[in-house]
KOLGU-4560 file (N, C-alpha, C; in nm, 3 decimals, padded with zeros to 5 digits):
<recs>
<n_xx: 10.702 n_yy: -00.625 n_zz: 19.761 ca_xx: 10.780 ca_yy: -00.604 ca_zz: 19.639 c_xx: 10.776 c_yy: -00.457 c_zz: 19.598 mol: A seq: 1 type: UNK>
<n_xx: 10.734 n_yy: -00.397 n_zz: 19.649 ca_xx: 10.698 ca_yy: -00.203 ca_zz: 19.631 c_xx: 10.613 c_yy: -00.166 c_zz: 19.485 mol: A seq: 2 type: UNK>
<n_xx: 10.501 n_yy: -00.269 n_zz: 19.411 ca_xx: 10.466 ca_yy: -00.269 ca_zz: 19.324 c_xx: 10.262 c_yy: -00.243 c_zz: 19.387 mol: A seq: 3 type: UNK>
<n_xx: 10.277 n_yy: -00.118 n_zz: 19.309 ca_xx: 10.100 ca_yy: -00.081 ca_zz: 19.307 c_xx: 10.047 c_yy: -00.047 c_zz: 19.158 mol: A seq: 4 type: UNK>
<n_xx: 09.961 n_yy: -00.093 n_zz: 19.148 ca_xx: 09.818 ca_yy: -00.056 ca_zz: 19.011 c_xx: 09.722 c_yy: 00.039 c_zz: 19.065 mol: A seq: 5 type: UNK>
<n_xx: 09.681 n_yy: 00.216 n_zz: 19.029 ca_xx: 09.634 ca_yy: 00.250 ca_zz: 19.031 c_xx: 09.549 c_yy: 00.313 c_zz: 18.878 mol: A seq: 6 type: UNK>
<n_xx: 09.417 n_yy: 00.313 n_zz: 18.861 ca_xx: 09.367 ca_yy: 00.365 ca_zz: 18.762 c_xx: 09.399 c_yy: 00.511 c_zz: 18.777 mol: A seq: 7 type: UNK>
<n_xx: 09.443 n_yy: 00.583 n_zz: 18.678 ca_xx: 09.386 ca_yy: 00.759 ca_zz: 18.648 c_xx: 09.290 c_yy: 00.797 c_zz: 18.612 mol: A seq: 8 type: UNK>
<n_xx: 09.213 n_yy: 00.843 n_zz: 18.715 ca_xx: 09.039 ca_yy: 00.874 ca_zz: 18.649 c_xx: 09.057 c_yy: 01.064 c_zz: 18.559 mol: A seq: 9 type: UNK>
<n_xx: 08.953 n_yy: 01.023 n_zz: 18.490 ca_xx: 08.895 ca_yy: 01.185 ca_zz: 18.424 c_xx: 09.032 c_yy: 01.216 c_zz: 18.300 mol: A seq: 10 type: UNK>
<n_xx: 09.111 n_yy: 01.127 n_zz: 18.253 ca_xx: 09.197 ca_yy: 01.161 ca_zz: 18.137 c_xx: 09.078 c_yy: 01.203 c_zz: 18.017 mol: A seq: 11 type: UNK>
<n_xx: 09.143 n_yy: 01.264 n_zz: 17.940 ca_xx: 09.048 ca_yy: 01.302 ca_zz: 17.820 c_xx: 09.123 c_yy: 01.224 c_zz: 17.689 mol: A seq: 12 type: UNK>
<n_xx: 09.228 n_yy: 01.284 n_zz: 17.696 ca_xx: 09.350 ca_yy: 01.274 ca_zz: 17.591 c_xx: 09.426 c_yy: 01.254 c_zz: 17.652 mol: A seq: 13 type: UNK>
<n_xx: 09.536 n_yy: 01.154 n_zz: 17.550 ca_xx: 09.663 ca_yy: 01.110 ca_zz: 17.574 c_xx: 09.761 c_yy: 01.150 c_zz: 17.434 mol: A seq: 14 type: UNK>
<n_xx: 09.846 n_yy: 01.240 n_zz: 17.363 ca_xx: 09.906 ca_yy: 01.236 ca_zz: 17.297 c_xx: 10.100 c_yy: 01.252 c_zz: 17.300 mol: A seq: 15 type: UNK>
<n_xx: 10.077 n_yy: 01.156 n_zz: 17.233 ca_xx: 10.215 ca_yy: 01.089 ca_zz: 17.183 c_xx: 10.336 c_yy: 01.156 c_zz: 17.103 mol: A seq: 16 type: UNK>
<n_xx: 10.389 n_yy: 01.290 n_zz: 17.116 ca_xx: 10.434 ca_yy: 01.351 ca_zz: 16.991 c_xx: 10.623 c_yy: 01.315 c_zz: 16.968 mol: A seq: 17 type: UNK>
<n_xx: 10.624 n_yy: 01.297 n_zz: 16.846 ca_xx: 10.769 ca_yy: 01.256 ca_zz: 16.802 c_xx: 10.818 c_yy: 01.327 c_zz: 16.713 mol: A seq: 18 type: UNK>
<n_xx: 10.923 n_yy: 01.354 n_zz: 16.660 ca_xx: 10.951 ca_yy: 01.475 ca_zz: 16.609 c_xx: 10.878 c_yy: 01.486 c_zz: 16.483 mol: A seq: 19 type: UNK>
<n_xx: 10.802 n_yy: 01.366 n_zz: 16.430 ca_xx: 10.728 ca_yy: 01.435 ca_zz: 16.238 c_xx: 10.595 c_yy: 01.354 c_zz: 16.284 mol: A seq: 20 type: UNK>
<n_xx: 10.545 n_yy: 01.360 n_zz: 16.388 ca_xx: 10.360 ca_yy: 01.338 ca_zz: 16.399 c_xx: 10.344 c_yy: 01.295 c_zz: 16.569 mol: A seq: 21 type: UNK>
<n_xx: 10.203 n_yy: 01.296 n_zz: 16.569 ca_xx: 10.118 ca_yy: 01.299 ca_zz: 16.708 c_xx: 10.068 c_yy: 01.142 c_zz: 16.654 mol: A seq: 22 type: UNK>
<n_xx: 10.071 n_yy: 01.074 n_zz: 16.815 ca_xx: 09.950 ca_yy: 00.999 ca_zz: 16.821 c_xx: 09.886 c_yy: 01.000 c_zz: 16.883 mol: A seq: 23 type: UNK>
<n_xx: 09.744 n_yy: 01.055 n_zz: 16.940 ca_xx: 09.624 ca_yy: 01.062 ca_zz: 16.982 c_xx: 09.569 c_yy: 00.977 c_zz: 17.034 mol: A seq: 24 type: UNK>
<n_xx: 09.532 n_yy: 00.921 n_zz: 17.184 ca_xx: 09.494 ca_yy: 00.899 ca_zz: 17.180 c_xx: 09.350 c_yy: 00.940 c_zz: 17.269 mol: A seq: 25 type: UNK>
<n_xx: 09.202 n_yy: 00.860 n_zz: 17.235 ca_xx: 09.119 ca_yy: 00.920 ca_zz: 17.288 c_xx: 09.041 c_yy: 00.848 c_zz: 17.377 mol: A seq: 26 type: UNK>
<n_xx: 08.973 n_yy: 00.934 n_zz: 17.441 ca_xx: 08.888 ca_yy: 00.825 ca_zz: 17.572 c_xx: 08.968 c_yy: 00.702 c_zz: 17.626 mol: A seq: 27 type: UNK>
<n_xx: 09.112 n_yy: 00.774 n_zz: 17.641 ca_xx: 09.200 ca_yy: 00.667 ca_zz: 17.756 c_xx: 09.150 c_yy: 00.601 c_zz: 17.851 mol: A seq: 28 type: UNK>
<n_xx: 09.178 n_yy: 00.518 n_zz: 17.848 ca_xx: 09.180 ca_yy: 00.408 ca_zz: 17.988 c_xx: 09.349 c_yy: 00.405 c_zz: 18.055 mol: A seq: 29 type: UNK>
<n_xx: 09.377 n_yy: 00.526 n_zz: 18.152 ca_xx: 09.545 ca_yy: 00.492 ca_zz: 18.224 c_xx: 09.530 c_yy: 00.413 c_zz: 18.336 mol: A seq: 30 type: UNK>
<n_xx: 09.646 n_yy: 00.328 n_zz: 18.299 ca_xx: 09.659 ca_yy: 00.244 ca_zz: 18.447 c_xx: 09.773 c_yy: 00.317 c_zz: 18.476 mol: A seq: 31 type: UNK>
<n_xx: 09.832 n_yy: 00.355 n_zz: 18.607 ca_xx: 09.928 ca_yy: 00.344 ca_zz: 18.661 c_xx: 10.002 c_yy: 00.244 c_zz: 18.732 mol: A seq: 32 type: UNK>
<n_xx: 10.132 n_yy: 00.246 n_zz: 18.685 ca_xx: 10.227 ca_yy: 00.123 ca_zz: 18.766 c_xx: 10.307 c_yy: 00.148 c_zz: 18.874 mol: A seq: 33 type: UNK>
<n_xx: 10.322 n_yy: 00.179 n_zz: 18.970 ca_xx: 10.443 ca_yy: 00.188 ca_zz: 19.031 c_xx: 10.499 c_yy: 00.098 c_zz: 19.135 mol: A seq: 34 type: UNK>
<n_xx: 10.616 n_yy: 00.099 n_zz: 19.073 ca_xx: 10.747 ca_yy: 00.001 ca_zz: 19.079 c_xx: 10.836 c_yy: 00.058 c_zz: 19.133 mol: A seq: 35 type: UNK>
<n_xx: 10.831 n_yy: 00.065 n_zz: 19.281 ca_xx: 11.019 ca_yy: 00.054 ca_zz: 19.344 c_xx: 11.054 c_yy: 00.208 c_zz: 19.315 mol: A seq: 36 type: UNK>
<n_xx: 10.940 n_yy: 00.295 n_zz: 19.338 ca_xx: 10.972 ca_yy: 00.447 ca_zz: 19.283 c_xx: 10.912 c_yy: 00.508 c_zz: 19.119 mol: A seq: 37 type: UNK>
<n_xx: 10.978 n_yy: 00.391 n_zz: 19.067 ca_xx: 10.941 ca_yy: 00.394 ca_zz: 18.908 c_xx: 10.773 c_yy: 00.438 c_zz: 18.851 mol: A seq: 38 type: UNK>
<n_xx: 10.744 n_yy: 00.507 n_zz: 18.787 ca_xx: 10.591 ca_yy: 00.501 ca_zz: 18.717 c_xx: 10.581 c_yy: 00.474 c_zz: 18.571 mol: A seq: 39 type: UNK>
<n_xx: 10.511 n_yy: 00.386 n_zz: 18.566 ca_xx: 10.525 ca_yy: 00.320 ca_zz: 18.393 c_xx: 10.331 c_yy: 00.342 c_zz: 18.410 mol: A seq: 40 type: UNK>
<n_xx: 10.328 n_yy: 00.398 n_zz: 18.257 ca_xx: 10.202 ca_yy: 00.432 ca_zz: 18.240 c_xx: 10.167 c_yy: 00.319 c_zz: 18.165 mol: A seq: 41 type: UNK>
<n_xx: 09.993 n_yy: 00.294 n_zz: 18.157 ca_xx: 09.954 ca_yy: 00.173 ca_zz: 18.041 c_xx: 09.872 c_yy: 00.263 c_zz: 17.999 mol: A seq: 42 type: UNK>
<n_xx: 09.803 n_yy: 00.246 n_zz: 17.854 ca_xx: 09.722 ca_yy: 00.322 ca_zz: 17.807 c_xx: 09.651 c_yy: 00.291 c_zz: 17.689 mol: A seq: 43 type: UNK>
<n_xx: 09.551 n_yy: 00.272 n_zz: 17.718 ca_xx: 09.427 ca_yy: 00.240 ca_zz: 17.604 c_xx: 09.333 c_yy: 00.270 c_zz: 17.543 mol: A seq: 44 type: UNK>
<n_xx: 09.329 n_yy: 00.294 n_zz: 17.404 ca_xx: 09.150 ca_yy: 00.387 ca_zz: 17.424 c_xx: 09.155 c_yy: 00.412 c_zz: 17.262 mol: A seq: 45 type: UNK>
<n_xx: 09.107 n_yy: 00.476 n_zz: 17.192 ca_xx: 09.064 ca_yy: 00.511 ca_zz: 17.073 c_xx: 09.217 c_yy: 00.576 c_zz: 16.954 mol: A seq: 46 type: UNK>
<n_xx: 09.272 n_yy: 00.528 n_zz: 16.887 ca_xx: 09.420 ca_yy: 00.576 ca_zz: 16.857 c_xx: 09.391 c_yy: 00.610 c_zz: 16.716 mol: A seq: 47 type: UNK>
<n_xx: 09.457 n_yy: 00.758 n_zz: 16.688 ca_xx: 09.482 ca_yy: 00.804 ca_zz: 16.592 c_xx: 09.589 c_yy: 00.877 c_zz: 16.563 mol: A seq: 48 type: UNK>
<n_xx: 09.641 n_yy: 00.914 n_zz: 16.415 ca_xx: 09.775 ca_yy: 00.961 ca_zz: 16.397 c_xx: 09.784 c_yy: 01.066 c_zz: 16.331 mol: A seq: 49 type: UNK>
<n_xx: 09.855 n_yy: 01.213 n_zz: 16.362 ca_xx: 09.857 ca_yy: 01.321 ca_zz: 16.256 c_xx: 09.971 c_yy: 01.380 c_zz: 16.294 mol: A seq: 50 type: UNK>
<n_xx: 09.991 n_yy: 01.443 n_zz: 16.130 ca_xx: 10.125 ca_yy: 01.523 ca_zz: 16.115 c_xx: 10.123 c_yy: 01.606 c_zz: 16.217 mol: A seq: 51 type: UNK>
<n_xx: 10.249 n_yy: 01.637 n_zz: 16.258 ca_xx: 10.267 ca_yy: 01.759 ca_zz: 16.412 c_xx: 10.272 c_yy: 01.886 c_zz: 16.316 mol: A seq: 52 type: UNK>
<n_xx: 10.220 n_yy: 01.966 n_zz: 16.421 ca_xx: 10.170 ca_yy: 02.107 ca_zz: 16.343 c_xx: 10.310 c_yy: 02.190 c_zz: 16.353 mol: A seq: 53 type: UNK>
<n_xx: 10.354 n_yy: 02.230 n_zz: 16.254 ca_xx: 10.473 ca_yy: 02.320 ca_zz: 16.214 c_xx: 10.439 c_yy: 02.447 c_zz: 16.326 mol: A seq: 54 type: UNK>
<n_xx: 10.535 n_yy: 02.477 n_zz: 16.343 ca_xx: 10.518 ca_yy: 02.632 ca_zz: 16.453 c_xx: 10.500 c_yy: 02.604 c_zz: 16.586 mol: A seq: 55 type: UNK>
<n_xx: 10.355 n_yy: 02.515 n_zz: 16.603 ca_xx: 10.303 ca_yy: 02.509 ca_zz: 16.699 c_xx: 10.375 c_yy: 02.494 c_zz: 16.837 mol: A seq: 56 type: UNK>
<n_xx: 10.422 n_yy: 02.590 n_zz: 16.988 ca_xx: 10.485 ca_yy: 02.544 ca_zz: 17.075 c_xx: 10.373 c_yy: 02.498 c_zz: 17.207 mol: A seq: 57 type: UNK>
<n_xx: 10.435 n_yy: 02.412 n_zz: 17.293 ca_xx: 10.371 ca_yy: 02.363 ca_zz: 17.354 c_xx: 10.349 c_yy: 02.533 c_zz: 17.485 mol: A seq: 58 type: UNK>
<n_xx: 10.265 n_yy: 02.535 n_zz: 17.540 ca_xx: 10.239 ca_yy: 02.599 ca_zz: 17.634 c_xx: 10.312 c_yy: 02.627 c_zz: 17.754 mol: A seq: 59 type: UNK>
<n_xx: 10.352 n_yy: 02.743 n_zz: 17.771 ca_xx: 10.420 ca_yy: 02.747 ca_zz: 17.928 c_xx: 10.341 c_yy: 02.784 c_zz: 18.026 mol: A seq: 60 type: UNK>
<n_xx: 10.390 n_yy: 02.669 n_zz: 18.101 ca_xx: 10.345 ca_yy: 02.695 ca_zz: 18.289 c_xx: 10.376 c_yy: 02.814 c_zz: 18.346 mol: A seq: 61 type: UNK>
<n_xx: 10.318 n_yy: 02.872 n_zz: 18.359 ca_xx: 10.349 ca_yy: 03.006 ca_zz: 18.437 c_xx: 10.312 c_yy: 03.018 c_zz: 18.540 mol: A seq: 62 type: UNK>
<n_xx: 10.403 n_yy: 03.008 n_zz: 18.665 ca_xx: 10.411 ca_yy: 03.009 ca_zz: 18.786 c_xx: 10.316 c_yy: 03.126 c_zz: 18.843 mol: A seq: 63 type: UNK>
<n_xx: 10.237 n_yy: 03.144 n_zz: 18.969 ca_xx: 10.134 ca_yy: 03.243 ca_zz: 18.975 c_xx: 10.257 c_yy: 03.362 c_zz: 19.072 mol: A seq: 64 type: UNK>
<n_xx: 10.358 n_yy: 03.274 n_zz: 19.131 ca_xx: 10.464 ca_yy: 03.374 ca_zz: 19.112 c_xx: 10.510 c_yy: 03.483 c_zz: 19.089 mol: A seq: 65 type: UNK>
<n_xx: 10.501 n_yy: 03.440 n_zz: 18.973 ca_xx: 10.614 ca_yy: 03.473 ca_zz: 18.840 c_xx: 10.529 c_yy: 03.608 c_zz: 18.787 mol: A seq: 66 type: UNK>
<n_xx: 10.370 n_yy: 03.578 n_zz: 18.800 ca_xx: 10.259 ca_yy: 03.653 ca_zz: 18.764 c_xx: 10.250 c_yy: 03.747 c_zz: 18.816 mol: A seq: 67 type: UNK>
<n_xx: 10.245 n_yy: 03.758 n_zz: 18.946 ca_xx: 10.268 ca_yy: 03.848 ca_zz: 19.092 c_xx: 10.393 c_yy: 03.947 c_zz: 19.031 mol: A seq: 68 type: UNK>
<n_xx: 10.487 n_yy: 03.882 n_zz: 19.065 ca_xx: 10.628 ca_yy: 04.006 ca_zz: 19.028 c_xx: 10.623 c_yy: 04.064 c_zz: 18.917 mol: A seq: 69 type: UNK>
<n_xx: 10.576 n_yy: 04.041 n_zz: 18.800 ca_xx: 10.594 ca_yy: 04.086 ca_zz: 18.685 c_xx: 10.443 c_yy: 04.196 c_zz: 18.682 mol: A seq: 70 type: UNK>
<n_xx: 10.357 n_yy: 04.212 n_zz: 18.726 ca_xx: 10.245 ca_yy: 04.261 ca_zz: 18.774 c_xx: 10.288 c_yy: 04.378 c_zz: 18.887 mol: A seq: 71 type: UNK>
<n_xx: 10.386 n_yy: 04.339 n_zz: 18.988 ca_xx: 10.432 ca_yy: 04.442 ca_zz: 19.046 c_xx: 10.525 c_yy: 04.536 c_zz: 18.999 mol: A seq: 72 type: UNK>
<n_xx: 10.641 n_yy: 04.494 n_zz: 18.932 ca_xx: 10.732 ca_yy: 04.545 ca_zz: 18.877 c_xx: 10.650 c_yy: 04.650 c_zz: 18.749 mol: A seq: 73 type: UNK>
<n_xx: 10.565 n_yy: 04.614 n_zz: 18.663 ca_xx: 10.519 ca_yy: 04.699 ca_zz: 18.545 c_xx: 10.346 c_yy: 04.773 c_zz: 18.588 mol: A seq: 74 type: UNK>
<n_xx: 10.375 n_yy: 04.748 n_zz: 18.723 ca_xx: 10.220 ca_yy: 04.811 ca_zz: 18.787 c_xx: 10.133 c_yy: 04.789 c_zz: 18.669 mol: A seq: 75 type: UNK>
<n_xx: 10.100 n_yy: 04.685 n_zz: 18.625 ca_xx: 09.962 ca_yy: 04.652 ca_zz: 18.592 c_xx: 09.911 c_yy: 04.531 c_zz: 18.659 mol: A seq: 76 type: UNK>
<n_xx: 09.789 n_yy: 04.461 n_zz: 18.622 ca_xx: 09.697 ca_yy: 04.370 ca_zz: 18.684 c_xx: 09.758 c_yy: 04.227 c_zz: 18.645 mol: A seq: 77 type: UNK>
<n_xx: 09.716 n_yy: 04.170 n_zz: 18.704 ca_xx: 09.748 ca_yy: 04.023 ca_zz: 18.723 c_xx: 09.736 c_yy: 03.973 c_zz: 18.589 mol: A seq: 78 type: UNK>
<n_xx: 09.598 n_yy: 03.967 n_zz: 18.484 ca_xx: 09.549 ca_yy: 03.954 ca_zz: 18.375 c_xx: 09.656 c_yy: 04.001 c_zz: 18.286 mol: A seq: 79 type: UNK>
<n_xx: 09.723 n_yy: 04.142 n_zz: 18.261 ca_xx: 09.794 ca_yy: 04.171 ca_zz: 18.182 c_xx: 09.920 c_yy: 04.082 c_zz: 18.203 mol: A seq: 80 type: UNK>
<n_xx: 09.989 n_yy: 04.130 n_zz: 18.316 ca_xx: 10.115 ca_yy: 04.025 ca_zz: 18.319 c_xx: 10.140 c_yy: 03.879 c_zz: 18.293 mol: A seq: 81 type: UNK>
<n_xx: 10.023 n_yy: 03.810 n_zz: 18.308 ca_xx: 09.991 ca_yy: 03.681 ca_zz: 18.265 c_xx: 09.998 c_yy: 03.651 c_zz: 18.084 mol: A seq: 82 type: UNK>
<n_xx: 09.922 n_yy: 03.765 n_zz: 18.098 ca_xx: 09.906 ca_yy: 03.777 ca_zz: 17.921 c_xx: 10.084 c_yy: 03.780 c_zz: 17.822 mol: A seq: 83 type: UNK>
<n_xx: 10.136 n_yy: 03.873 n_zz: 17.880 ca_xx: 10.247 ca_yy: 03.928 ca_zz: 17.867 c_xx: 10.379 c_yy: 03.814 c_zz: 17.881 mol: A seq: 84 type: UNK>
<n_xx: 10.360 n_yy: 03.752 n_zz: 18.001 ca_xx: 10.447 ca_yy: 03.601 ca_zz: 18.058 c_xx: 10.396 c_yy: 03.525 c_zz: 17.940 mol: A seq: 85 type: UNK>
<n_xx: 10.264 n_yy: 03.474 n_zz: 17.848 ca_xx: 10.281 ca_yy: 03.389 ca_zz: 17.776 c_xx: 10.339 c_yy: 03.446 c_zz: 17.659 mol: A seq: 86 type: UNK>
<n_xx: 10.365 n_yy: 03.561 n_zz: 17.631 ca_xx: 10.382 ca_yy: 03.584 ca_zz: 17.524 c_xx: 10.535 c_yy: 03.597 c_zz: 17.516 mol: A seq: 87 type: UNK>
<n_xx: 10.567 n_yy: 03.578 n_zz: 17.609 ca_xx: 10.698 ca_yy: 03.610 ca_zz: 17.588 c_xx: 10.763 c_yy: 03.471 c_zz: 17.651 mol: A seq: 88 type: UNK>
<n_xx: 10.714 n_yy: 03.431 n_zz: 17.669 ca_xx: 10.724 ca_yy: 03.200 ca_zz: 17.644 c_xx: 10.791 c_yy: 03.220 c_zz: 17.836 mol: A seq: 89 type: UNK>
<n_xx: 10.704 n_yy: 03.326 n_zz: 17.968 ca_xx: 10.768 ca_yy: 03.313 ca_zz: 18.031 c_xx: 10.886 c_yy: 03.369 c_zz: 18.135 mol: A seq: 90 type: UNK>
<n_xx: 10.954 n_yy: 03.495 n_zz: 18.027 ca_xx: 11.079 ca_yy: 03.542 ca_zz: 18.011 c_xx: 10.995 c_yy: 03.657 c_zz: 18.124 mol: A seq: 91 type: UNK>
<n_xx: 11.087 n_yy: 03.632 n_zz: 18.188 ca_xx: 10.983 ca_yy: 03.787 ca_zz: 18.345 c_xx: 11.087 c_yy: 03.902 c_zz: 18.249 mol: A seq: 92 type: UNK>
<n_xx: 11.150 n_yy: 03.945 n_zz: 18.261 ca_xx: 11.230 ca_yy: 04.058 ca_zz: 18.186 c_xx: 11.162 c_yy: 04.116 c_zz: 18.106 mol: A seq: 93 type: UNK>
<n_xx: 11.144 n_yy: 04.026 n_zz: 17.974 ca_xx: 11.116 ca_yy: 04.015 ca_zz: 17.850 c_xx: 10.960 c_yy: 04.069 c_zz: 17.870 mol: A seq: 94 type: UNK>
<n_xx: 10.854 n_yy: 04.060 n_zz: 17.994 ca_xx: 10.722 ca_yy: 04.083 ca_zz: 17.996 c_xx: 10.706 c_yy: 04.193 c_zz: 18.039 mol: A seq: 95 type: UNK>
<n_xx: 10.839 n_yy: 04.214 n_zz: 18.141 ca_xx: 10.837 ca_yy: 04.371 ca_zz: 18.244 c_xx: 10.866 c_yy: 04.433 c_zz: 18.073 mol: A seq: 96 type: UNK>
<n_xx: 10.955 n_yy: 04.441 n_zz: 18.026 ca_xx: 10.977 ca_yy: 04.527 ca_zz: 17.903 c_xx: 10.862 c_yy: 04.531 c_zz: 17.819 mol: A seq: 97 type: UNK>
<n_xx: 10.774 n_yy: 04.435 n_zz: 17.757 ca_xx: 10.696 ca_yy: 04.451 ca_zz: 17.701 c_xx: 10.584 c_yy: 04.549 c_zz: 17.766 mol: A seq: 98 type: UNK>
<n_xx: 10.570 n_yy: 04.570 n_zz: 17.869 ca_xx: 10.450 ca_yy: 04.578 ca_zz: 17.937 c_xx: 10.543 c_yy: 04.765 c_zz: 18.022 mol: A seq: 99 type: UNK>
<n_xx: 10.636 n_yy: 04.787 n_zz: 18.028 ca_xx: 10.695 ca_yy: 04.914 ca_zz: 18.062 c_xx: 10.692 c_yy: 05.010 c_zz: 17.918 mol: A seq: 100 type: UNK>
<n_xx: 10.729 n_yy: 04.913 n_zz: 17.815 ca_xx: 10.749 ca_yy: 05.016 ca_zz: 17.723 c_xx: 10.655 c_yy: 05.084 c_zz: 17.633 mol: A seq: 101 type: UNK>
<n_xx: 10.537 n_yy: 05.005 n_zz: 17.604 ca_xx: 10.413 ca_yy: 04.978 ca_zz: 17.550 c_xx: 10.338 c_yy: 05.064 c_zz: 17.559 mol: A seq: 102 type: UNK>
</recs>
């Protein structure tokens, strides 16, 4: 039937965010489902609820890439350009400029 149950070990947190609050949850228990391609998560564990923090953006992935070129292009170190990529949510341009003009 193409249907497997695997546990997710080592979760910490699981949160839930919707546009006016978080739900939290803690010391998850994930099962994984997968179905025919499909992954449907289950999830259990300690649940709590709070207002979502105004401002707050979620974090960008920054490709080690992305880190590299922008590090080459503004001849500084890996550390700075990294620094520079989050601050600029990413934007390689936007980090070479920060980091050329500075």
């Amino acid at each position: 039937m193409g249907l497997s149950l695997d546990q997710m070990p080592d979760v910490e947190e699981v949160i839930i965010r919707t546009s006016t609050k978080e739900i939290v949850i803690e010391d998850p228990q994930v099962s994984v489902i997968n179905m025919k391609g499909q992954k449907i998560f289950q999830v259990a564990g300690v649940v709590t609820e709070r207002e979502k923090a105004e401002g707050v953006k979620p974090k960008v992935k920054i490709p080690d890439e992305d880190v590299q070129l922008v590090a080459q292009q503004a001849k500084v170190s890996l550390e700075r350009a990294r620094v520079a990529l989050e601050e600029t949510e990413g934007d390689l341009a936007q980090a070479i400029l920060l980091l050329t003009q500075g």
